[in-house]
C-alpha positions in Angstrom: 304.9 315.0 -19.5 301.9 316.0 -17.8 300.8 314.7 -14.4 297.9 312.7 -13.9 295.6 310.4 -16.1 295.5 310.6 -19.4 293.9 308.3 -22.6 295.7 308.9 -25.9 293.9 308.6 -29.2 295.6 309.0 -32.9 295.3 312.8 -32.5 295.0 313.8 -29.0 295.7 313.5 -25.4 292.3 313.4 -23.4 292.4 314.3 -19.6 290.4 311.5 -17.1 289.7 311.6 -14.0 292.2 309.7 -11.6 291.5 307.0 -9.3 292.3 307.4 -5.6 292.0 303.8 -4.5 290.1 305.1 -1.4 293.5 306.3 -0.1 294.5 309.9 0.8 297.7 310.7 -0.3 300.6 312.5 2.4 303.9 313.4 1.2 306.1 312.9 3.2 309.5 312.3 2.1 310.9 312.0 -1.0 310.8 308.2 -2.8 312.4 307.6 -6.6 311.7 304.5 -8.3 313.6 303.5 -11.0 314.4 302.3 -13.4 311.2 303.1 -14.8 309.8 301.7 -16.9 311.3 298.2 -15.8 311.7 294.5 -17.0 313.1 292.9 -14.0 313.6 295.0 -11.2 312.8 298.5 -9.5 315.0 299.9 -7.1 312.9 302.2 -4.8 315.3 304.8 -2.6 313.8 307.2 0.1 315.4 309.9 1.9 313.9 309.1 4.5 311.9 306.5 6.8 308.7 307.9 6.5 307.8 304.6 4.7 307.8 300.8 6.0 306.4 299.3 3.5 304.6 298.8 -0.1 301.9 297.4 -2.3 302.2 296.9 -5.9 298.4 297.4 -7.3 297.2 296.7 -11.2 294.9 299.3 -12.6 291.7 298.2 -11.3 292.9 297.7 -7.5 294.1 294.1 -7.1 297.2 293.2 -5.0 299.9 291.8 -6.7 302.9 292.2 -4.5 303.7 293.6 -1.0 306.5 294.0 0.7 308.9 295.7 3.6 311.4 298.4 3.1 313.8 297.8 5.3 316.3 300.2 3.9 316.9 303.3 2.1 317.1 301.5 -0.8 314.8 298.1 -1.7 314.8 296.3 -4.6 311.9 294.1 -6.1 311.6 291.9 -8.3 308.8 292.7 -10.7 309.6 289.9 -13.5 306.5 287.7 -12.2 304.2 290.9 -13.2 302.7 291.0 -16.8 303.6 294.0 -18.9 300.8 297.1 -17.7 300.8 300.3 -15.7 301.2 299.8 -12.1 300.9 301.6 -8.8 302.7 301.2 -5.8 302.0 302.5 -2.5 304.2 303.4 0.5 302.8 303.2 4.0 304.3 304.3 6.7 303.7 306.0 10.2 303.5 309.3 8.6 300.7 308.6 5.7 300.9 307.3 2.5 302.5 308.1 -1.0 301.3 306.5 -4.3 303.0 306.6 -7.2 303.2 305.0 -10.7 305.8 302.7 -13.0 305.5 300.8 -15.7 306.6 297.3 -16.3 307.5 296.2 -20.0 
């Protein structure tokens, strides 16, 4: 699949602009979240400790979760989240990383 936004209709796949959330993006690291999409939980492993912590954001910006990572590898629980498109961002002392996942 491509990367980026996208809106679908019956015939095509239209490209939209993305929103940043008034955050520059650094990579820094590699971060896999899965499973995705998820019902209950999402396991997020890192190579490495660039990142300390995240925020789970709907598409319009609000906070909905927030948490430490500890670890390597973090699990949340994302059962208390409706069904939608989400984005979570990793913070850290070198930057930040966003990245999508759905819950269904």
């Amino acid at each position: 699949l491509p990367t980026g936004c996208f809106t679908t209709t019956n015939v095509t796949v239209n490209p939209l602009p993305c929103p940043t959330l008034g955050m520059e993006e650094v990579t820094v690291g590699t971060v896999d979240i899965f499973p995705n999409p998820a019902t209950n939980e999402v396991t997020i492993k890192m190579d490495a400790a660039a990142y300390t912590s995240y925020t789970i954001t709907n598409s319009i910006g609000q906070v909905l979760m927030s948490g430490k990572l500890a670890t390597a590898s973090t699990n949340v629980d994302v059962r208390p989240l409706p069904v939608a498109v989400y984005h979570i961002t990793f913070t850290g002392s070198n930057g930040t990383l966003v990245r999508k996942f759905v819950k269904y």
